[in-house]
N, C-alpha and C positions, 0 to 999 in steps of 0.2 A: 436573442441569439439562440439557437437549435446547438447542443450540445450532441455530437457524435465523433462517433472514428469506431470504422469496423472493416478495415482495408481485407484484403484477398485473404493474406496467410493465415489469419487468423480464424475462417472456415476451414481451410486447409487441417490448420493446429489443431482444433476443436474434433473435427474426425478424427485425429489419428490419437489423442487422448482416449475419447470412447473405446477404439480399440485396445490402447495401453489399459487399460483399465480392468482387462481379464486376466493381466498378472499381478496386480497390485494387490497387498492388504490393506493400507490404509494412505489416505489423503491428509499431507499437510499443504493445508491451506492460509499462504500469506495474508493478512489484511493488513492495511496502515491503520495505525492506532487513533491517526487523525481525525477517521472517518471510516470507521470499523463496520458500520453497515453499508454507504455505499461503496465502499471499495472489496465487499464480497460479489461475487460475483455468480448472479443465480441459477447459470445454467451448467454451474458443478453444483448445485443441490440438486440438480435432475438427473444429471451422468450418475452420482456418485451414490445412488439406492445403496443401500446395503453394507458401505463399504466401514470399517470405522475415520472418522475425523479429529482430527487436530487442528485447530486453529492457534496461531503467531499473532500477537499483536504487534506487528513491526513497527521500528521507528519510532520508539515507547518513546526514545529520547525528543520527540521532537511535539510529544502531545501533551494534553493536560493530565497530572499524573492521577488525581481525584475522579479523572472522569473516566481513564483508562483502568481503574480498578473498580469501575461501575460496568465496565464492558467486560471486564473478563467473566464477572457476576454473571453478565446477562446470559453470554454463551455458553457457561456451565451451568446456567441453567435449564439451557436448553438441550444439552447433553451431550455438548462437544469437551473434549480436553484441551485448554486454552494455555497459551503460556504467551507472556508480555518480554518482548525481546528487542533489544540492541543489536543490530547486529552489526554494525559499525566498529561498537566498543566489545563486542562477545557477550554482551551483559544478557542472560538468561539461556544459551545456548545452551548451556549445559543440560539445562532441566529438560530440552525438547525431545534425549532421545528417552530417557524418562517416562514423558507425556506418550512417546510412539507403543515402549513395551505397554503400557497399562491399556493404551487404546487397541494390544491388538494380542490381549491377556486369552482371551478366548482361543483362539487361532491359534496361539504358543500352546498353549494347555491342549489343544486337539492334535497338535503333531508330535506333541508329550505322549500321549496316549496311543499312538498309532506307532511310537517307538522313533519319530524324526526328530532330531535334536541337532543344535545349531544349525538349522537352516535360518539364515538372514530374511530379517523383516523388508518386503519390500516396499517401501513409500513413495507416491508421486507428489511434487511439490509442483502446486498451482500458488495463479497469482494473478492479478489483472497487470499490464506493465508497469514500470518504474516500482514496484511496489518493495523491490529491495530482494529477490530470490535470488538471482547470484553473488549478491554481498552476503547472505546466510548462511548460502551452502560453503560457502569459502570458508565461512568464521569456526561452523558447524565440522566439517574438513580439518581444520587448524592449517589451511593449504591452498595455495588459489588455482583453482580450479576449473572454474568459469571465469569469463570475463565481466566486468561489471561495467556499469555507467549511468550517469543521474540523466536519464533521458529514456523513455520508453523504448520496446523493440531491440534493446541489444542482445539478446536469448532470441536466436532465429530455428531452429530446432531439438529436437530432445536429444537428449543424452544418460548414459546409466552412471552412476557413480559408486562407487563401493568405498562406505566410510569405515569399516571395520567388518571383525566377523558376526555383529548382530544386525547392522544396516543398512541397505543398497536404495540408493535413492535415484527416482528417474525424474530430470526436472522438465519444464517445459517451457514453452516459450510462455510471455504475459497475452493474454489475452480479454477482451470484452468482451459485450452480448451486443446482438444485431442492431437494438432499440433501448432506449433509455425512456422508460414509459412515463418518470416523474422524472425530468430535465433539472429539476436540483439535484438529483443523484450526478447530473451530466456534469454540474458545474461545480461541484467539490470535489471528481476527479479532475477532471480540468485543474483546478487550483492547486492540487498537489503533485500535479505534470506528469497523471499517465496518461493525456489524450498529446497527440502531437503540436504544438505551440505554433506550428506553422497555417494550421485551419482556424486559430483562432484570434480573437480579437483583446489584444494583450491590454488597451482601454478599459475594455467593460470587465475583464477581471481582476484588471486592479480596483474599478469602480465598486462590483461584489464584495471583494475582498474588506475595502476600507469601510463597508458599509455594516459588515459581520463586524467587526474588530471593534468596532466604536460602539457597537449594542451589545456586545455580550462580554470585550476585555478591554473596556473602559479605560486608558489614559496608555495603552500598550504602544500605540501610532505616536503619540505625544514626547513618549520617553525614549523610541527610536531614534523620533527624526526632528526632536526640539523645535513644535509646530502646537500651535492651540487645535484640539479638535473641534471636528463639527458632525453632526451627524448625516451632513452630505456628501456620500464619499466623491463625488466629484469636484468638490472644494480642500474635500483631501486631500487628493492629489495635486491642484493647482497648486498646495502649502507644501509638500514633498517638495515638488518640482523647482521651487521656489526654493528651499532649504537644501535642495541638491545642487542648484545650479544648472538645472534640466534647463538648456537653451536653445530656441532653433535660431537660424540667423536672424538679425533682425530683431532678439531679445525677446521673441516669443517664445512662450512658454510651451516645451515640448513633454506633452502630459501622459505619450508612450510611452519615453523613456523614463517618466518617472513611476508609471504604473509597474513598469520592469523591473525598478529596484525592490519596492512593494512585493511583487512577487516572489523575488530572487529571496529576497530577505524573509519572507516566511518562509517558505518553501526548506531553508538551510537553518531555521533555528533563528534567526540573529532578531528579530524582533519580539521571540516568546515561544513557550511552548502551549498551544492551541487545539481543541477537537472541536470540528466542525458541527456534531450533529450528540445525540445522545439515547439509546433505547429507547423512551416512550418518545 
């Protein structure tokens, strides 16, 4: 299966970012901590020449935490200011506006110099969809603000936000890139549901999914859903479906709806906390 979603708005969004981007001093950039590289998104490493960055490792809560403190490595090393955050629970919020002054220590020190004081830092918060940017800025806020939803595309335009007198933040909607040149990038968003659920085939990513789980977090499917593994995830699911009571009429086994739960259930935490992918 060909892994994409790159509807209309989000060439639309993509313009009108490039232009937001000659008021801005610095980019924070959401990633999910599940999968911290494909879910950055490479066509803000091309807009964003010059700019300083902050990277969120969102959804800290729902990833592996040993491997999440392996990424935040990676990205400071590379010379981003990273910060690992909850945003659910508020857990690391705090440190992010933190991360913003240091990332844009220059720039304050140059309107210091030129006699401007407290002028507010401005940040755009990017993101590929579902990645969690209006459940942040809400938490970030201490105020709800934006609306939120565990489903891509609920951010349809920008907006400015004034968090205090250090911070103005301009969020935007989530967006992807045209092409998905390695199609495992396509299928570990997919899995963590920023591509829309409706162009896909909810079989073969539960099929993926139980095929990852059973080579890399061994007995994790077993202890869910009180099933012997196999390393066929297509036998996987027949034992899911079977353990759930997944039935079409006639007693046949309905392996949609069991790949559904499979999903549903990582997706929300309830089967483990997991990273799909790792730096090298």
């Amino acid at each position: 299966m060909q892994y994409q979603w790159y509807p209309g708005h989000m060439t639309k969004a993509k313009r009108q970012m490039q232009e937001d981007l000659k008021l801005i001093d610095v980019i924070i950039e959401l990633v999910d901590a599940r999968i911290p590289h494909s879910s950055k998104n490479p066509d803000i490493d091309t807009m964003a020449t010059g700019k300083a960055r902050v990277i969120l490792l969102n959804k800290a809560d729902l990833a592996d935490r040993e491997k999440t403190a392996r990424w935040k490595a990676y990205y400071e090393a590379e010379g981003y200011f990273v910060v690992t955050v909850n945003s659910k629970s508020s857990a690391g919020v705090k440190e992010v506006e933190d991360a913003v002054k240091k990332a844009c220590q220059e720039k304050i020190e140059r309107d210091r110099k030129r006699g401007i004081q407290n002028r507010p830092v401005r940040a755009m918060i990017v993101g590929i969809p579902n990645v969690g940017k209006s459940t942040f800025i809400n938490a970030f806020a201490k105020k709800a603000i934006t609306k939120t939803g565990n489903k891509p595309g609920v951010t349809k335009g920008k907006q400015w936000i004034r968090l205090n007198k250090s911070v103005e933040l301009l969020d935007t909607p989530g967006i992807l890139w045209p092409k998905f040149e390695d199609q495992s990038v396509g299928l570990r968003i997919a899995l963590i549901g920023s591509i829309n659920d409706e162009i896909l085939v909810t079989t073969e990513l539960g099929f993926e999914l139980c095929n990852f789980l059973t080579e890399q977090y061994p007995g994790a499917l077993s202890a869910k859903y009180g099933v012997e593994e196999d390393e066929d995830g297509n036998v996987m699911l027949e034992r899911v479906a079977r353990a759930r009571a997944c039935l079409k009429k006639g007693g046949e086994l309905d392996i949609e709806k069991a790949a559904g739960f499979v999903l549903d259930d990582f997706r929300n935490g309830k089967i483990g906390c997991f990273t799909l992918e790792m730096p090298e």
